[in-house]
The first five atom37 places (N, CA, C, CB, O) and aatype in JSON, in Angstrom:
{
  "aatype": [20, 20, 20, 20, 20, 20, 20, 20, 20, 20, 20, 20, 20, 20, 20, 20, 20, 20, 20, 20, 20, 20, 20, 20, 20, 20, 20, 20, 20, 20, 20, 20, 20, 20, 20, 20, 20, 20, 20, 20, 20, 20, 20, 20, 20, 20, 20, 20, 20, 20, 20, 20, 20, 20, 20, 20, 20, 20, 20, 20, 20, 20, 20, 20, 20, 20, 20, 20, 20, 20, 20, 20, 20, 20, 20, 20, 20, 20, 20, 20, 20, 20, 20, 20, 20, 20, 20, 20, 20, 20, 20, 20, 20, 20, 20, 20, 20, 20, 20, 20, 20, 20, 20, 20, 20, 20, 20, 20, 20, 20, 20, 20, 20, 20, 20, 20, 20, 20],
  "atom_mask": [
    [1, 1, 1, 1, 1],
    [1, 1, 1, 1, 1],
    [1, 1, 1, 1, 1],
    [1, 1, 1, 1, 1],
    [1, 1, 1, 1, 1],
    [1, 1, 1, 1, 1],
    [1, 1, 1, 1, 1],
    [1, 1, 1, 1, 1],
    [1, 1, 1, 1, 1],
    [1, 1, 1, 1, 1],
    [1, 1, 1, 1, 1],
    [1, 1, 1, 1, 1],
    [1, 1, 1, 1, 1],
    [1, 1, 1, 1, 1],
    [1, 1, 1, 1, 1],
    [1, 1, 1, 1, 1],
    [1, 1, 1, 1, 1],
    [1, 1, 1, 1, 1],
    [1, 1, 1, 1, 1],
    [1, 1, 1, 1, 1],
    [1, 1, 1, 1, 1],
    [1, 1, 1, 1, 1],
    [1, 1, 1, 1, 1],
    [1, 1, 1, 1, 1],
    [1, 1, 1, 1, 1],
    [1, 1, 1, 1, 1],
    [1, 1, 1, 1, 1],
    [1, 1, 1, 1, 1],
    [1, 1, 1, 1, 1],
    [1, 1, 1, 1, 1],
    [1, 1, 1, 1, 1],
    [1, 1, 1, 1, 1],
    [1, 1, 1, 1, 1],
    [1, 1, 1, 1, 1],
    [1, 1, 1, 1, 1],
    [1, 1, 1, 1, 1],
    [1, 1, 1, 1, 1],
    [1, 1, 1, 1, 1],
    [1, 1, 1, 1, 1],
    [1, 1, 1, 1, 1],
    [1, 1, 1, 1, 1],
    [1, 1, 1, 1, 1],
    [1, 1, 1, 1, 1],
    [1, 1, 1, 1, 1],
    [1, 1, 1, 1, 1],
    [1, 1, 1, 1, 1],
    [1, 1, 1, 1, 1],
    [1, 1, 1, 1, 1],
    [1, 1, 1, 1, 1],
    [1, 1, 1, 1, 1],
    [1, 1, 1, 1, 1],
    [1, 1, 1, 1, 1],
    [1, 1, 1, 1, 1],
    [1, 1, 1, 1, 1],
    [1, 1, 1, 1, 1],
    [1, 1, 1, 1, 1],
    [1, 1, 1, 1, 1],
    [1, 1, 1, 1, 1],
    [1, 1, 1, 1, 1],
    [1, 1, 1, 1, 1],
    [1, 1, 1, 1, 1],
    [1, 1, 1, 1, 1],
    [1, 1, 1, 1, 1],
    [1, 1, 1, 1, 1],
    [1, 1, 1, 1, 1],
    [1, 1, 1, 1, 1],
    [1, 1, 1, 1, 1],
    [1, 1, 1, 1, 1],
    [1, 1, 1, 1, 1],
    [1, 1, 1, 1, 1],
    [1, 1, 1, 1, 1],
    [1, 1, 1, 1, 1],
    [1, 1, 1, 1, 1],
    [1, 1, 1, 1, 1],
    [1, 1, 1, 1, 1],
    [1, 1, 1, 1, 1],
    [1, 1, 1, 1, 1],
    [1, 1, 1, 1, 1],
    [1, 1, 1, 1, 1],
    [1, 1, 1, 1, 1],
    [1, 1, 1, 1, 1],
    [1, 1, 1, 1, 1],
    [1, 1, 1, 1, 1],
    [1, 1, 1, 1, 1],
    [1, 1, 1, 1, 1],
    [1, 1, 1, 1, 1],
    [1, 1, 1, 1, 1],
    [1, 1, 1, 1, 1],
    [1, 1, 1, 1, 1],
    [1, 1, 1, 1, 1],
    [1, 1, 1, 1, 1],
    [1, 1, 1, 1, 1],
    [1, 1, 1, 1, 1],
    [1, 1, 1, 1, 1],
    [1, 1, 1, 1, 1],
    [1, 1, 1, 1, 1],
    [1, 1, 1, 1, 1],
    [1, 1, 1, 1, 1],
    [1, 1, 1, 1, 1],
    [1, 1, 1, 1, 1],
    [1, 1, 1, 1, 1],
    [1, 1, 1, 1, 1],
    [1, 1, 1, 1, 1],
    [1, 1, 1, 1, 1],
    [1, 1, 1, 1, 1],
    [1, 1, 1, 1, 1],
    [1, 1, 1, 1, 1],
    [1, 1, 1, 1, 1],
    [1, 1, 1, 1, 1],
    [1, 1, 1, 1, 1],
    [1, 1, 1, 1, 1],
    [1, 1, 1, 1, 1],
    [1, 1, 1, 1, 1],
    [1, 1, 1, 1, 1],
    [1, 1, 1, 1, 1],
    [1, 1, 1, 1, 1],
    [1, 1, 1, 1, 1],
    [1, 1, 1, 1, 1]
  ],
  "atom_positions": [
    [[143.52, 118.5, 46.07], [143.72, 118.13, 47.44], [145.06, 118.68, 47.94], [143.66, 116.61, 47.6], [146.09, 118.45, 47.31]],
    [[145.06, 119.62, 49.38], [146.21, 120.23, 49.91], [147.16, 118.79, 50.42], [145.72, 121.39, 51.24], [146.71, 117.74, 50.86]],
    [[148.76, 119.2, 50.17], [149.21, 118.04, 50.24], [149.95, 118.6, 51.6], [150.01, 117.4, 48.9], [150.3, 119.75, 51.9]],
    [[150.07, 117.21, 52.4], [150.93, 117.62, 53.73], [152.18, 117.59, 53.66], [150.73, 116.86, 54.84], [152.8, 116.8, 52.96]],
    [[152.79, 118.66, 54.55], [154.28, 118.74, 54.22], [155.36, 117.38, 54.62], [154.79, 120.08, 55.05], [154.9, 116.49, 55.34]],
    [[156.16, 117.32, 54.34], [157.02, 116.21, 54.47], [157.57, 116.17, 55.83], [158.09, 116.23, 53.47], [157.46, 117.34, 56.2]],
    [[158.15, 115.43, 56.87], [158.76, 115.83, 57.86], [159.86, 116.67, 57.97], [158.97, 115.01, 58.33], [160.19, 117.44, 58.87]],
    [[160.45, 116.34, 56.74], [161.82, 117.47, 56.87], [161.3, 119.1, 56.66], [163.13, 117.09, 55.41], [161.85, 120.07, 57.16]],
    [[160.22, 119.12, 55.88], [159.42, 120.51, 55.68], [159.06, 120.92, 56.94], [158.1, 120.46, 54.78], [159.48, 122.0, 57.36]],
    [[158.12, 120.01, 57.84], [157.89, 120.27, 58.69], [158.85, 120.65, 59.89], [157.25, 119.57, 58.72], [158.87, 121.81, 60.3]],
    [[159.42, 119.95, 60.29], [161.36, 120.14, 60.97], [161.78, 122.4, 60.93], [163.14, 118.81, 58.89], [161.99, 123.36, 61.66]],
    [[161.66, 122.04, 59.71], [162.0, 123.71, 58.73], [161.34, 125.03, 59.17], [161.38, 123.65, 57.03], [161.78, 126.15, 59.42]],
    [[159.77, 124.33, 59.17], [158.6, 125.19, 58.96], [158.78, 125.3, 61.11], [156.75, 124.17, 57.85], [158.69, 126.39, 61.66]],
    [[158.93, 124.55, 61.57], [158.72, 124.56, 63.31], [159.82, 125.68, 63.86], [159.13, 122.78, 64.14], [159.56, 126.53, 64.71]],
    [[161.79, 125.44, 62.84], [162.75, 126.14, 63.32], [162.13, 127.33, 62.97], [164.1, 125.87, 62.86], [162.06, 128.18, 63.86]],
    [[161.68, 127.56, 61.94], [161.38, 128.85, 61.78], [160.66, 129.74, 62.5], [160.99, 128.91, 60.92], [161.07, 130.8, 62.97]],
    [[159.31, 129.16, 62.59], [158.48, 129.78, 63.41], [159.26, 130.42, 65.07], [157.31, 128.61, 63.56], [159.23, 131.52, 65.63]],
    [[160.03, 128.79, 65.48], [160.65, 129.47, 66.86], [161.63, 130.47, 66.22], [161.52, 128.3, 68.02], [161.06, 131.56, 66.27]],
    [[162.9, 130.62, 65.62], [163.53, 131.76, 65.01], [163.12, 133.16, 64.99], [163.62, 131.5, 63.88], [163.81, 134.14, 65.27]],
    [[161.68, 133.11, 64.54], [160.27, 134.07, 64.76], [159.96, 134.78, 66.05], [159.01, 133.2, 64.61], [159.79, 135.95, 66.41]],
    [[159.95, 133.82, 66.48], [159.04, 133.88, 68.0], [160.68, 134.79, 68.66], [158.41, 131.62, 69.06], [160.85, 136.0, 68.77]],
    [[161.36, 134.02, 68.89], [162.47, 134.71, 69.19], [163.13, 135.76, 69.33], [162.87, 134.51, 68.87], [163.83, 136.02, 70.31]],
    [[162.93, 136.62, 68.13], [163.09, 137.83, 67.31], [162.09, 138.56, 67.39], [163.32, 137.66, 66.02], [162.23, 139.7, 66.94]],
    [[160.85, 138.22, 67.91], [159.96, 139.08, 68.69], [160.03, 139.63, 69.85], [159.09, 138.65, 68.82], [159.8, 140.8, 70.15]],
    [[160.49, 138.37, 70.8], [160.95, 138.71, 72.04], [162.41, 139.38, 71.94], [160.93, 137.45, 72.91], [162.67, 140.14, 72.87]],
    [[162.85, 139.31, 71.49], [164.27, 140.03, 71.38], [163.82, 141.77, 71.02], [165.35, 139.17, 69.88], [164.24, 142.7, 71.7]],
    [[163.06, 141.91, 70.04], [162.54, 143.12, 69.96], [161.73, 143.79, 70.9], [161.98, 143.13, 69.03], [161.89, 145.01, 70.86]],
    [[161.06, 143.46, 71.59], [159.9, 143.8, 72.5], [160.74, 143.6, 74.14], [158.34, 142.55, 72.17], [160.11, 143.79, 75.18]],
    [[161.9, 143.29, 74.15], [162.54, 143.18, 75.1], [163.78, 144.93, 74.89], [163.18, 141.42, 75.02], [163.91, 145.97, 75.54]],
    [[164.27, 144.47, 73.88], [164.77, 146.32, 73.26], [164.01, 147.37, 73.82], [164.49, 146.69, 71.47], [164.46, 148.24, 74.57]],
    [[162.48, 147.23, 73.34], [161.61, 148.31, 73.23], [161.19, 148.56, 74.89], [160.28, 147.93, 72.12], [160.93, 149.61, 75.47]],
    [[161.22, 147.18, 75.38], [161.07, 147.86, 77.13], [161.99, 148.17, 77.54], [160.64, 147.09, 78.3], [161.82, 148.86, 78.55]],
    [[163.58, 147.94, 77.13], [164.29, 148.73, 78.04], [164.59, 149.87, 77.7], [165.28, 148.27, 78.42], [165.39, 150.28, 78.54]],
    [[164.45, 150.44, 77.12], [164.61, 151.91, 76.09], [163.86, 152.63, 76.71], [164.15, 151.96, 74.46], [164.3, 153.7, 77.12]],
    [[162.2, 152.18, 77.01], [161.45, 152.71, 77.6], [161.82, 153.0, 78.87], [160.54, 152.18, 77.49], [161.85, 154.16, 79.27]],
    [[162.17, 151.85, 79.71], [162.06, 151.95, 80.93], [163.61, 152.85, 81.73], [161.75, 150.37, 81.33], [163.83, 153.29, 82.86]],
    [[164.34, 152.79, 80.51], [165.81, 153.2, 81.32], [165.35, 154.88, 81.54], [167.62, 152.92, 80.12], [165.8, 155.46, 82.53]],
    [[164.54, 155.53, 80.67], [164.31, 156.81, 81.5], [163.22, 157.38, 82.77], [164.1, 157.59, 80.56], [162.94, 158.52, 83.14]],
    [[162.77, 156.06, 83.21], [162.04, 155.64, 84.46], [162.19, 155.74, 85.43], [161.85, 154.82, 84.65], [161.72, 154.68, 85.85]],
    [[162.8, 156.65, 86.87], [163.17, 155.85, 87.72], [162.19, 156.59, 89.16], [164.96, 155.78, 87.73], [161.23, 157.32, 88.93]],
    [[162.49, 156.36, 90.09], [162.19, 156.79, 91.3], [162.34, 157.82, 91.43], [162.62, 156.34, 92.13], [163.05, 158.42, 90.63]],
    [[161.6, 158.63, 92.74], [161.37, 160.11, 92.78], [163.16, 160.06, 93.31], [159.82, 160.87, 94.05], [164.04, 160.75, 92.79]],
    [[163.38, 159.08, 94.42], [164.78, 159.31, 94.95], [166.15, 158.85, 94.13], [164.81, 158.59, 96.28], [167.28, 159.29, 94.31]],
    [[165.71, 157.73, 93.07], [167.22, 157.72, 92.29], [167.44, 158.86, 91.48], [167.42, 156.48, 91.28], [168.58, 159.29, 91.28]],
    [[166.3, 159.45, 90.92], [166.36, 160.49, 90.09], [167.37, 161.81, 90.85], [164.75, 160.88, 89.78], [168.37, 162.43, 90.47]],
    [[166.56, 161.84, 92.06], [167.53, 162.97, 92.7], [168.54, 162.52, 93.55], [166.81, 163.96, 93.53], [168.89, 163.23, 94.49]],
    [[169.06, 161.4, 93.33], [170.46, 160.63, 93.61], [171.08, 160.88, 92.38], [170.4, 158.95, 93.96], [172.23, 161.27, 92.56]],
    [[170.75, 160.8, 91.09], [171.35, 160.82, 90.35], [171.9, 162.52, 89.61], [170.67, 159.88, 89.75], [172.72, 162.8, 88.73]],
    [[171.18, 163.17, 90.29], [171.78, 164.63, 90.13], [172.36, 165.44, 91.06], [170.94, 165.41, 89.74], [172.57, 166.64, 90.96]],
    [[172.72, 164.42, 92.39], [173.64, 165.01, 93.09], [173.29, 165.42, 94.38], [174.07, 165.96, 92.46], [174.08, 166.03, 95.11]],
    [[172.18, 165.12, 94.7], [171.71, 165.21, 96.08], [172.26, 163.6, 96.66], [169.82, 165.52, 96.13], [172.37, 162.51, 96.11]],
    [[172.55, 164.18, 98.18], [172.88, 162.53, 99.26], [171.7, 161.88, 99.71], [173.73, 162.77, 100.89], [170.62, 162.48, 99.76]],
    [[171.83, 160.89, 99.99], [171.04, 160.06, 99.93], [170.16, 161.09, 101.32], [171.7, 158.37, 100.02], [169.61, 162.15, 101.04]],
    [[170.17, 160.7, 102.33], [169.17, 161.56, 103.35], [168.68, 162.44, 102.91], [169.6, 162.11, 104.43], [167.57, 162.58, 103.44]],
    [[168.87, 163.16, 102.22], [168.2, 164.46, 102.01], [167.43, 164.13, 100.58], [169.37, 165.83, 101.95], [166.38, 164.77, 100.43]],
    [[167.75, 163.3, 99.59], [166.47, 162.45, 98.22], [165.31, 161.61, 98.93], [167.38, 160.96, 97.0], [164.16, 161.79, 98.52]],
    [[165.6, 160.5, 100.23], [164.98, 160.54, 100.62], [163.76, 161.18, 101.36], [165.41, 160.21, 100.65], [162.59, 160.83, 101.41]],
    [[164.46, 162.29, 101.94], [163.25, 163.22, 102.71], [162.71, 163.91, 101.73], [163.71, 164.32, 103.87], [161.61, 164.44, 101.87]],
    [[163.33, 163.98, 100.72], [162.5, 165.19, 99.48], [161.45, 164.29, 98.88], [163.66, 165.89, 97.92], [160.28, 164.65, 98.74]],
    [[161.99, 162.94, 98.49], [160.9, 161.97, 97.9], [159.99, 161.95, 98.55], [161.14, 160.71, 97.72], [158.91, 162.32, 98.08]],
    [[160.09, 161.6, 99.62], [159.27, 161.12, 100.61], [157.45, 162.44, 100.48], [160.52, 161.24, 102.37], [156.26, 162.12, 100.48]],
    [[158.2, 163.99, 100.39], [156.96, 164.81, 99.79], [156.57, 165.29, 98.64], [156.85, 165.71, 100.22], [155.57, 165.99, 98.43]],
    [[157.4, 164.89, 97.86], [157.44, 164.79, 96.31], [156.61, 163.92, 95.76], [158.65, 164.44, 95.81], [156.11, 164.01, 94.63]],
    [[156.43, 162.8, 96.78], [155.09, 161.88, 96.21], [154.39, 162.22, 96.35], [154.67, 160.85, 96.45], [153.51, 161.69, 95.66]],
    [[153.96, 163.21, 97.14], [151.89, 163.74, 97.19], [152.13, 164.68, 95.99], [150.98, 164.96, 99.07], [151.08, 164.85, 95.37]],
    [[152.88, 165.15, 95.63], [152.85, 166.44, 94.46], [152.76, 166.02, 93.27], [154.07, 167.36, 94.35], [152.2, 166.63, 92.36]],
    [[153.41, 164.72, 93.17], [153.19, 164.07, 91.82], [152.2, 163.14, 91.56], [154.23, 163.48, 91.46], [152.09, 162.24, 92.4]],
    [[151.52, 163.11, 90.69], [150.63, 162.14, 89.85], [151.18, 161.76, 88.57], [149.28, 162.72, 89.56], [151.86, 162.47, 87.82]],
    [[150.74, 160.36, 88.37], [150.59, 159.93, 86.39], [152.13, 158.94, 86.58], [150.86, 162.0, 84.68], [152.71, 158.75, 85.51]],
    [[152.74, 158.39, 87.68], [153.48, 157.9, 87.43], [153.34, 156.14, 87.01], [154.11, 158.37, 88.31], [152.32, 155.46, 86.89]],
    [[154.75, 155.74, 86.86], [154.1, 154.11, 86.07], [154.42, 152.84, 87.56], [155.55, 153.46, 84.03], [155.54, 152.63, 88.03]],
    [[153.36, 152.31, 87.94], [153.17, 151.82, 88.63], [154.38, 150.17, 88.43], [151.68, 151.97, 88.6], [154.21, 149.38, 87.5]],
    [[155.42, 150.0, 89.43], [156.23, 149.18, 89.44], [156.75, 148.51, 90.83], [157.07, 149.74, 88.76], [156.35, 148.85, 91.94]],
    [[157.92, 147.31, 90.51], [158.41, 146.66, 91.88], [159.64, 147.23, 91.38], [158.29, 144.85, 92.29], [160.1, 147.64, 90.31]],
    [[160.11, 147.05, 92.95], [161.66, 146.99, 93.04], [162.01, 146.12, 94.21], [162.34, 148.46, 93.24], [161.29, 146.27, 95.19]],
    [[163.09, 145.13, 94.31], [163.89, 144.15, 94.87], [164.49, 145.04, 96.1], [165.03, 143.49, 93.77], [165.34, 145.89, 95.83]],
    [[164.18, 144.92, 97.08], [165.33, 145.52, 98.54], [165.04, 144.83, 99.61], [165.17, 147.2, 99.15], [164.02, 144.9, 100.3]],
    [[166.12, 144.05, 99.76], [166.83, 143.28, 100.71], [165.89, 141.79, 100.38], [166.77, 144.04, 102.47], [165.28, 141.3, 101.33]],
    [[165.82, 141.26, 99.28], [165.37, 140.29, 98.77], [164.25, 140.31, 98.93], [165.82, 139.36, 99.02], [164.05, 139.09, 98.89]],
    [[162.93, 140.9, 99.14], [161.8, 141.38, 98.99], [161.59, 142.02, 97.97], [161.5, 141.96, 99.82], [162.42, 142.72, 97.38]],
    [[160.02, 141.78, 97.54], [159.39, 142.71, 96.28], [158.73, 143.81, 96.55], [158.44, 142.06, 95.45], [157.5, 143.68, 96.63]],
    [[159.28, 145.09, 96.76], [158.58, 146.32, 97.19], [157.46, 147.34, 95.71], [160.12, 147.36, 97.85], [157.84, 148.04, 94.77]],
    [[156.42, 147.06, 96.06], [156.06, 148.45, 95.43], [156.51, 150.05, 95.07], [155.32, 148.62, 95.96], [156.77, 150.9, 95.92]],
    [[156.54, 150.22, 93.69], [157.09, 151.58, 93.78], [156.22, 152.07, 92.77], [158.69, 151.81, 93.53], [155.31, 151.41, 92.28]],
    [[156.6, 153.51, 92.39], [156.19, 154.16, 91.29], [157.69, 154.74, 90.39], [155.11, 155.41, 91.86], [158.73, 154.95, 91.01]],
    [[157.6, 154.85, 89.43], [158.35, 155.51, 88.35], [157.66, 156.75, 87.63], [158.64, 154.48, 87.33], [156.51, 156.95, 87.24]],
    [[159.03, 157.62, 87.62], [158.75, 158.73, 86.94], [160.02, 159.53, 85.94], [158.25, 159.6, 88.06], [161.24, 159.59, 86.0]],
    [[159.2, 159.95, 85.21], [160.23, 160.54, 84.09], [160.95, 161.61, 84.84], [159.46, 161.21, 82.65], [160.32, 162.34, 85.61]],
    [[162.68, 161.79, 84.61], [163.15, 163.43, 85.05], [161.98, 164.47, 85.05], [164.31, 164.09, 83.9], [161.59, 164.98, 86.11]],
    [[161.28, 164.88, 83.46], [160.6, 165.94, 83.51], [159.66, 165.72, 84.54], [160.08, 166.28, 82.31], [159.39, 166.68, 85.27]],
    [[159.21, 164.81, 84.7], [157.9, 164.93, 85.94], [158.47, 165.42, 87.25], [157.1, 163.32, 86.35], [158.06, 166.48, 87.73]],
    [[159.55, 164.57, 87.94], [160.19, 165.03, 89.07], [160.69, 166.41, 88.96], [161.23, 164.18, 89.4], [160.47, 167.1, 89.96]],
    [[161.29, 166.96, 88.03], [161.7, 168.23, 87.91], [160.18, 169.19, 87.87], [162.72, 168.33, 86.49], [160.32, 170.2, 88.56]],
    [[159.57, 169.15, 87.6], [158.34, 169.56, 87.34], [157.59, 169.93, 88.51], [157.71, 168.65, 86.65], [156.87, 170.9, 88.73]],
    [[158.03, 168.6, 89.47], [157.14, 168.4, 90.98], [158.31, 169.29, 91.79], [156.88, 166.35, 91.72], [158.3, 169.51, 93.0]],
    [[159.16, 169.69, 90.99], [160.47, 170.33, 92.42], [159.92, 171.7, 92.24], [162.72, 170.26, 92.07], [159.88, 172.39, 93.26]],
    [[159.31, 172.44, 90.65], [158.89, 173.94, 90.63], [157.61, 174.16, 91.52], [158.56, 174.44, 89.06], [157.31, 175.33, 91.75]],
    [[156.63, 172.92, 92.17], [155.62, 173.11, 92.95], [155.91, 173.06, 94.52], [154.68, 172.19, 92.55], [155.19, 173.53, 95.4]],
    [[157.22, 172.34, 94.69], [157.33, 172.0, 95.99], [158.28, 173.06, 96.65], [157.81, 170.56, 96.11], [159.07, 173.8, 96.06]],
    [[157.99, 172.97, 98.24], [158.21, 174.32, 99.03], [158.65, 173.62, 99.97], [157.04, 175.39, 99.4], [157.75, 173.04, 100.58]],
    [[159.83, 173.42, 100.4], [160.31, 172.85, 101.41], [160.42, 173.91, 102.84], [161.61, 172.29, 100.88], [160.6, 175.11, 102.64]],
    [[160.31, 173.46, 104.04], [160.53, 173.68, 104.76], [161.98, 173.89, 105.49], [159.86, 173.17, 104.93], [162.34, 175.04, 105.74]],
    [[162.87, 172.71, 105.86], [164.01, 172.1, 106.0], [165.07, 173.15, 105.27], [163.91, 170.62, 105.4], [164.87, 173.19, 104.05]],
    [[166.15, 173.99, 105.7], [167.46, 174.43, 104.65], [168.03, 173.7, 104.06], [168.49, 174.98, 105.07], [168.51, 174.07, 102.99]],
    [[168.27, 172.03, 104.62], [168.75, 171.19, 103.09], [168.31, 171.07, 102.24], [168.97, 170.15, 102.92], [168.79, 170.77, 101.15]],
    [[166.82, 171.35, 102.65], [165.75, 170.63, 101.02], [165.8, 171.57, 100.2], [163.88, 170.28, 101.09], [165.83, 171.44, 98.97]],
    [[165.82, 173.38, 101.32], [165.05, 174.49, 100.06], [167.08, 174.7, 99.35], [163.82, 176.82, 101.13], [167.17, 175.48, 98.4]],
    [[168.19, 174.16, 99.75], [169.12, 174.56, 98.87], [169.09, 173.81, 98.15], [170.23, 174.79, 99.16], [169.23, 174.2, 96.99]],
    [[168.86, 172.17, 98.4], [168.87, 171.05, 97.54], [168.09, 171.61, 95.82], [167.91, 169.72, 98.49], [168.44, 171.52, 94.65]],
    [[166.98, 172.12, 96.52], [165.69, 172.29, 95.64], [166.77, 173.78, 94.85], [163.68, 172.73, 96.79], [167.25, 173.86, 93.72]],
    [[166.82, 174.35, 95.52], [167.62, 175.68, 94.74], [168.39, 175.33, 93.66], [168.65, 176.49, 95.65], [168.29, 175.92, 92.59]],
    [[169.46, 174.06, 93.9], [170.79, 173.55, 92.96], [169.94, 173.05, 91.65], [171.89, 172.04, 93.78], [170.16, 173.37, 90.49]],
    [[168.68, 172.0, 92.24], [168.16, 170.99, 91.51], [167.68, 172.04, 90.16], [166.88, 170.06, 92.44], [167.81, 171.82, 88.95]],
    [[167.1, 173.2, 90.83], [166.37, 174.19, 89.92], [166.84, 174.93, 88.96], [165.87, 175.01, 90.5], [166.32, 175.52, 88.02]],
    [[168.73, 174.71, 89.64], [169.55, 176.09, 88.79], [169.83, 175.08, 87.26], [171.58, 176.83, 89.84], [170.01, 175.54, 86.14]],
    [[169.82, 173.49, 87.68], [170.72, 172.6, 87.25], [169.95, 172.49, 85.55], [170.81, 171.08, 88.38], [170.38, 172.28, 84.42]],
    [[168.66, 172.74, 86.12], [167.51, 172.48, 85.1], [167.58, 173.9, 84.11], [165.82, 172.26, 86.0], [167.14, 173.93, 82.96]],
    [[168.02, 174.73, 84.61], [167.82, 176.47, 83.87], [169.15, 176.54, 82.77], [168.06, 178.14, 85.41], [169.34, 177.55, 82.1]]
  ]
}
């Protein structure tokens, strides 16, 4: 006959499990941000290599029909939950060798963005 554990066993056997549980989420919390920190928007991405803000915006803004396969997400602006998409550098860089701007800020923007990548 299986014998039941004692309360203090039991006490032991409960810290542990949460200890467990813990250290899962602690891991799987690692593993999404690792993932996600090379994620971002068509426009932080090209904020973050040096284009001004007006001119990432207007590029994003046609950079989204060119791109597909991105990871479907929110973002917080002005205390609202906005829909966005995420995309890797290579994808956005990728969508800048298809795109043909019109505008002289965009096609030098696009020129720098292109040299930056070579």
């Amino acid at each position: 006959m299986k014998r039941r554990p004692t309360i203090a066993e039991a006490r032991v056997k409960k810290e542990m499990r949460r200890l467990q549980r813990r250290a899962n989420v602690a891991e799987r919390a690692v593993a999404h941000n690792a993932h996600r920190a090379g994620l971002k928007t068509i426009a932080s991405h090209l904020r973050a290599l040096g284009v001004d803000d007006a001119t990432a915006a207007g590029m994003a803004a046609t950079l989204r029909k060119k791109l597909s396969g991105g990871i479907k997400g929110f973002v917080r602006k002005d205390g609202i939950r906005r829909s966005c998409t995420r995309y890797t550098l290579g994808q956005v860089m990728g969508g800048l060798v298809d795109y043909k701007p019109r505008k002289d800020t965009y096609k030098a923007a696009r020129a720098e963005l292109l040299a930056l990548a070579a």
